[in-house]
C-alpha positions in Angstrom: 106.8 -51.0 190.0 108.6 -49.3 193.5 111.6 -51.0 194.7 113.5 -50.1 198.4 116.6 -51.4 199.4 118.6 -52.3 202.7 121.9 -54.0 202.8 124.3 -54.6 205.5 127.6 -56.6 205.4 131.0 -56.6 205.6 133.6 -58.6 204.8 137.6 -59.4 206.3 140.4 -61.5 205.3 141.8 -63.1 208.1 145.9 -61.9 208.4 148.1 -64.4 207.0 145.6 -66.3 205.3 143.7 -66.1 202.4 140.4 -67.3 204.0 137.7 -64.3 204.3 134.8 -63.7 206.9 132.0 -62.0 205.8 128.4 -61.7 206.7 125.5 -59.3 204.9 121.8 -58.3 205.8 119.3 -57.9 202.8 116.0 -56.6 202.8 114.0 -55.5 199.9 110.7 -54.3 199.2 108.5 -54.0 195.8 105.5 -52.8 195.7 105.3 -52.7 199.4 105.7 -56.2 199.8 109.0 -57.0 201.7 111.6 -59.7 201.6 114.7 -60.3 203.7 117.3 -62.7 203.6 121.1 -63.0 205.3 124.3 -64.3 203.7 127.8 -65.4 205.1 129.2 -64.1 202.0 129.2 -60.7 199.5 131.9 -61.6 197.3 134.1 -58.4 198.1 136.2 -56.7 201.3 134.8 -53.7 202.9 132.1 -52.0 205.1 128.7 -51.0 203.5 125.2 -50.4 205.3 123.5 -49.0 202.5 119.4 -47.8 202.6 118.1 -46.2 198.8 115.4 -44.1 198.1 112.0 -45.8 196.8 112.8 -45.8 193.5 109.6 -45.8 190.7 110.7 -48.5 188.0 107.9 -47.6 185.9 105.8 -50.2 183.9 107.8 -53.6 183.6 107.2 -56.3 181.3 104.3 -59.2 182.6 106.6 -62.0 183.2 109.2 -59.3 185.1 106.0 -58.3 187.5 105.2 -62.0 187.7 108.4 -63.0 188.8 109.1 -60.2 191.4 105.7 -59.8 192.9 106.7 -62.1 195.4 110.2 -63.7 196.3 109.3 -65.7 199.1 111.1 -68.5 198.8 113.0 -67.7 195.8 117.1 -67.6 194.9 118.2 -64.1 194.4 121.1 -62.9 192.8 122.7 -59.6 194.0 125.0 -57.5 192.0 125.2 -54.1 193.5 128.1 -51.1 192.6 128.3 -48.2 194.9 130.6 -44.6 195.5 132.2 -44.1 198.8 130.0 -42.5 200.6 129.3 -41.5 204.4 125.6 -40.3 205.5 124.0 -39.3 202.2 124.8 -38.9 199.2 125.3 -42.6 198.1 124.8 -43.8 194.6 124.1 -47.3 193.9 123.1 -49.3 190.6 121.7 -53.1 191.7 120.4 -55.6 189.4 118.4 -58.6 191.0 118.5 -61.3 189.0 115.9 -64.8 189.3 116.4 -67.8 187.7 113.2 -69.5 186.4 112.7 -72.7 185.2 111.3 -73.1 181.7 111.6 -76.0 179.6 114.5 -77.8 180.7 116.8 -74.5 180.6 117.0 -71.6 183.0 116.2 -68.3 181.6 117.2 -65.0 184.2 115.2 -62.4 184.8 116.3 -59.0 185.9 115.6 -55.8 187.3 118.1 -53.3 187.4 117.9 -49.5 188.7 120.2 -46.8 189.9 119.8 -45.0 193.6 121.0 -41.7 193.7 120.3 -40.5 197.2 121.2 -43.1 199.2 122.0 -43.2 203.3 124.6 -44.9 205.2 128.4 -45.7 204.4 129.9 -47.6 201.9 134.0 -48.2 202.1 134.6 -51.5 199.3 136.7 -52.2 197.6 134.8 -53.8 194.4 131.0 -53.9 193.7 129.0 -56.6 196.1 127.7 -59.8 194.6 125.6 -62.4 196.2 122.8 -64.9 196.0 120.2 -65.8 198.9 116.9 -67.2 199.3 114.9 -64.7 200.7 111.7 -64.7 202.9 108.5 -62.3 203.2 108.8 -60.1 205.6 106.0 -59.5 208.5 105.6 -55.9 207.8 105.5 -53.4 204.8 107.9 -50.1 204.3 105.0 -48.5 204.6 105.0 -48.5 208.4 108.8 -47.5 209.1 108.8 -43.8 210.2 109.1 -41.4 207.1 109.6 -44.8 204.8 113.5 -44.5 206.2 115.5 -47.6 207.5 118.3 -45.3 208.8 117.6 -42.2 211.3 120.4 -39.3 210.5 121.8 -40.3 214.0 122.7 -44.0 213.1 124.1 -42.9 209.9 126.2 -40.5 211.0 127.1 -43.6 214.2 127.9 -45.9 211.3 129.8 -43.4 209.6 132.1 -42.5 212.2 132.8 -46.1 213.2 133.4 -47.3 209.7 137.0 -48.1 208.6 138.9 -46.4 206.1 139.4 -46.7 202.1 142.9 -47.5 203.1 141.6 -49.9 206.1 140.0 -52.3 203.3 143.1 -52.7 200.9 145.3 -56.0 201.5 148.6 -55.3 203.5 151.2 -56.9 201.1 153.8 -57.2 204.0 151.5 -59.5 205.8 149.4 -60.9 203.2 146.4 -60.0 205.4 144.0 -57.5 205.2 144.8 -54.4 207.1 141.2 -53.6 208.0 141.0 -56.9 209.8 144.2 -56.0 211.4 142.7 -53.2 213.2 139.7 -55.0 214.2 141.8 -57.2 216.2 140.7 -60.2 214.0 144.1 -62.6 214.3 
């Protein structure tokens, strides 16, 4: 099995409060089949836009394949850890989680991996965790140019406009969120 990832998001706390805006892009594709799905929350502050490397998962289990052979429709769980990173050189470990039905009782299944040459930027302050339904998408990976989401020009773009490891921590003075501060988010 050959997993690719795409995530966007980021996430504020408004000043003064603690109510938080976020919003967050997923795509995914296995096997060259692709999913997408959007969320108005990832369960963290920060900035990530995050693109792995096709990673080979090797031979998975029958009802693993079954399960993640197509996710139209389905509820996804999200748990994904990453370095700080700018460009390249991103690492990330996600594990995707469904829920099926079985009997009465809900029994998970996962499938975890580790992306070691990952593009983008990645400024959070605590690993990303979300669910969604998500939705087949109209196109394989296959067709992007050179299988990448991100050209090295929108990297380095999202790179420079990115806010700080400092920007995401939580002003104590205020109570707010210093990142959202200087986004002019009142």
């Amino acid at each position: 099995m050959r997993i690719k990832l795409f995530f966007g998001g980021e996430a504020i706390t408004i000043p003064k409060t603690d109510f938080g805006l976020a919003y967050a892009l997923v795509s995914v594709w296995i096997d060259g089949n692709g999913f997408t799905s959007a969320a108005n929350a990832i369960g963290t502050i920060g900035y990530v836009c995050l693109e792995t490397e096709e990673v080979d998962l090797g031979d998975v289990d029958a009802a693993t394949q079954q399960t993640f052979a197509n996710l139209h429709a389905t509820v996804v769980h999200y748990d994904i850890t990453t370095n700080l990173f700018v460009k390249d050189g991103g690492i990330a470990t996600i594990t995707m989680t469904v829920s099926v039905q079985t009997g009465g009782q809900l029994t998970d299944r996962k499938l975890q991996f580790q992306a070691s040459a990952c593009r983008g930027v990645s400024v959070l302050t605590s690993p990303i965790s979300f669910s969604v339904e998500m939705l087949q998408q109209a196109s394989p990976v296959a067709l992007l140019d050179d299988g990448t989401i991100l050209s090295d020009d929108v990297a380095v773009a999202l790179g420079s406009q990115s806010p700080s490891a400092d920007a995401t921590q939580a002003d104590p003075a205020t109570g707010g969120d210093v990142a959202a501060a200087q986004t002019g988010v009142a």
